[in-house]
FISETI-129164 format. One line per 10 residues: for each residue x, y, z of N, C-alpha, C, CB. Coordinates in steps of 0.02 Angstrom, whole numbers, plus 50000, padded with zeros to 5 digits. Glycine has a CB too. Layout:
X:Y:Z:X:Y:Z:X:Y:Z:X:Y:Z | ... $
//
This chain:
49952:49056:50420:50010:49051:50377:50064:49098:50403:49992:49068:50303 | 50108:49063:50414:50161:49090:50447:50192:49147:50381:50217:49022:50476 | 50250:49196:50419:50289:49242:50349:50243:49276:50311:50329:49196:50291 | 50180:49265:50314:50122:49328:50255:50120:49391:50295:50018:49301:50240 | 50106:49435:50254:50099:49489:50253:50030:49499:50300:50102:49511:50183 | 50030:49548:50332:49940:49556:50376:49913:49599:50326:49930:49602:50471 | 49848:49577:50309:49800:49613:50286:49769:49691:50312:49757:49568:50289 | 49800:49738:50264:49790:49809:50285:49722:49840:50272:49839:49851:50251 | 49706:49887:50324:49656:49930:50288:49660:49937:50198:49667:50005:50322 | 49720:49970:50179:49713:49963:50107:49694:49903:50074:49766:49979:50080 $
49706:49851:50090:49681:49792:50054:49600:49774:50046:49713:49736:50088 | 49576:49801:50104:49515:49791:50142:49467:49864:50097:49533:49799:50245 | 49481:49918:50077:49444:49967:50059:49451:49953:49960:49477:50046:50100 | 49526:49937:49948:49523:49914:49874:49499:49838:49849:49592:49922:49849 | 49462:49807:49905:49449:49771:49875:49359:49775:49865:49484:49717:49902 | 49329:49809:49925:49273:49826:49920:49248:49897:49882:49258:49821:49981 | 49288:49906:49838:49285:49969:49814:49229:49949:49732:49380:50002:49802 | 49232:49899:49739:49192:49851:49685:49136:49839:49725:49229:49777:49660 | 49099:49823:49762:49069:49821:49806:49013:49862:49822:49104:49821:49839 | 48949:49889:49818:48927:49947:49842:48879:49918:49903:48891:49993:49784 $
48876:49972:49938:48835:49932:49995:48770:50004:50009:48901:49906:50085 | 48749:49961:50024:48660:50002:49999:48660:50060:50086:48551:49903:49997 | 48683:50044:50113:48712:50074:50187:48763:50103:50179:48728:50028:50242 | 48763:50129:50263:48845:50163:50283:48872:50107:50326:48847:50246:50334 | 48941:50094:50289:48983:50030:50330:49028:49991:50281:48928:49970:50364 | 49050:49944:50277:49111:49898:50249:49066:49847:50243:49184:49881:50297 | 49059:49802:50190:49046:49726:50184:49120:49674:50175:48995:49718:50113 | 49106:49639:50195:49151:49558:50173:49146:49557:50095:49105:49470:50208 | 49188:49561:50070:49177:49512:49989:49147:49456:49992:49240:49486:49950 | 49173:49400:50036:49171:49352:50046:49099:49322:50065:49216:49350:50081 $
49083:49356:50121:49019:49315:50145:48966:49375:50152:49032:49269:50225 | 48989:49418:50137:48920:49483:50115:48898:49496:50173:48847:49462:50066 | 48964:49492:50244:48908:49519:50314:48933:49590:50297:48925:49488:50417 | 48904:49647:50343:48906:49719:50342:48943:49743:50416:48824:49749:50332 | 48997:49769:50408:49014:49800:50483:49020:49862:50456:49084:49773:50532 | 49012:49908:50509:48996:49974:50536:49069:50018:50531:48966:49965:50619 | 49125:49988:50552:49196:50006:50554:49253:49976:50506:49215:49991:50617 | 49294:50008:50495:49365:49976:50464:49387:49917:50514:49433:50039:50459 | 49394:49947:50578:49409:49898:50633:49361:49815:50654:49403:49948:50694 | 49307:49829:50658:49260:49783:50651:49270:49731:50600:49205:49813:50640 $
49267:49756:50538:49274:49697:50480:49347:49676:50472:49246:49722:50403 | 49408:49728:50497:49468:49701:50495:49472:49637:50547:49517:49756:50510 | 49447:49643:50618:49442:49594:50643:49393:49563:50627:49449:49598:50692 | 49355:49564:50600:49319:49492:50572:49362:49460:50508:49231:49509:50540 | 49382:49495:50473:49414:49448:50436:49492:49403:50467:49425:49492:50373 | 49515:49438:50530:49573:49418:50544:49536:49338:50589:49624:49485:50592 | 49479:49333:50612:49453:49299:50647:49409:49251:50637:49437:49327:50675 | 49413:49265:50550:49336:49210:50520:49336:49162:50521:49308:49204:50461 | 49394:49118:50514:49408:49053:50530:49372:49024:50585:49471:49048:50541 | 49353:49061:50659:49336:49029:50722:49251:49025:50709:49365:49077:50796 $
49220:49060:50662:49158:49052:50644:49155:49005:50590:49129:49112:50628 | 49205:48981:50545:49194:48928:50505:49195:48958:50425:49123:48891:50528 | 49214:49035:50412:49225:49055:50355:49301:49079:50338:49178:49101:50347 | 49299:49073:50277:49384:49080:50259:49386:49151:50232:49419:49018:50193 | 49353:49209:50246:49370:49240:50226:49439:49282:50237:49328:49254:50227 | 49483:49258:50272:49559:49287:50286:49582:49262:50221:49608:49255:50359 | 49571:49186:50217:49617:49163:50152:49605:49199:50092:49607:49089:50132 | 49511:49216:50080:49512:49261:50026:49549:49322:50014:49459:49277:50021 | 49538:49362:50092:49578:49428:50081:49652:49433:50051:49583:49458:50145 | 49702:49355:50098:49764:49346:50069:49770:49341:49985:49789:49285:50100 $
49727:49297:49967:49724:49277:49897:49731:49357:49847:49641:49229:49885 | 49659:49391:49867:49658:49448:49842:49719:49487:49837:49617:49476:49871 | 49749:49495:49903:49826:49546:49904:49872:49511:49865:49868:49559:49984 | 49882:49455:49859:49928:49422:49812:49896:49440:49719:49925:49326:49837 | 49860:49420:49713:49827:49444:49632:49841:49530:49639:49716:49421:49620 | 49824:49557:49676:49827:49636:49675:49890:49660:49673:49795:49669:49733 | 49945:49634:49704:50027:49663:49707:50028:49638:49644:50092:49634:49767 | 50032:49584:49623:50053:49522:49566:50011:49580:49490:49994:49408:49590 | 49939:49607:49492:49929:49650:49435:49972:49721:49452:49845:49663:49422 | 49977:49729:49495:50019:49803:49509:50071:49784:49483:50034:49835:49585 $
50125:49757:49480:50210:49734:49478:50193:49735:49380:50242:49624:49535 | 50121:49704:49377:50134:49702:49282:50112:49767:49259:50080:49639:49232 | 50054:49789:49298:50073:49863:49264:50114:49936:49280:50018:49886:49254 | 50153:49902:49326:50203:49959:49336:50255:49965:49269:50249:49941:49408 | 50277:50024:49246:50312:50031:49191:50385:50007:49211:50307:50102:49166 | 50406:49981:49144:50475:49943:49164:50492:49879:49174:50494:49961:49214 | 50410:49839:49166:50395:49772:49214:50384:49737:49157:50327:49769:49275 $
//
């Protein structure tokens, strides 16, 4: 998708922050694999498509619901 935003480390640590992983490392929301690095699962999610999982689209989805509850509970909004 052309014009989106790239999926940041921050997107990637607040969304697994729900998440606990019985190890040391990052899981996928999505498909529950485990990488070792920020870097690792950032490129797996930038790349999941070529394995046949959508987890990029999830991550996008997520950052959109997450700005979209931030903007309502920011005061003033």
């Amino acid at each position: 998708a052309n014009g989106r935003a790239s999926i940041t480390v921050h997107d990637i640590l607040t969304a697994s922050q729900q998440q606990p992983v019985p190890q040391r490392g990052y899981q996928c929301m999505l498909c529950c694999c485990l990488f070792p690095t920020l870097w690792s699962i950032k490129t797996h999610i930038q790349h999941s498509f070529q394995k046949g999982y959508s987890c990029k689209v999830y991550y996008h989805r997520f950052q959109a619901l997450w700005e979209k509850e931030q903007k309502a509970a920011a005061p003033g909004a």
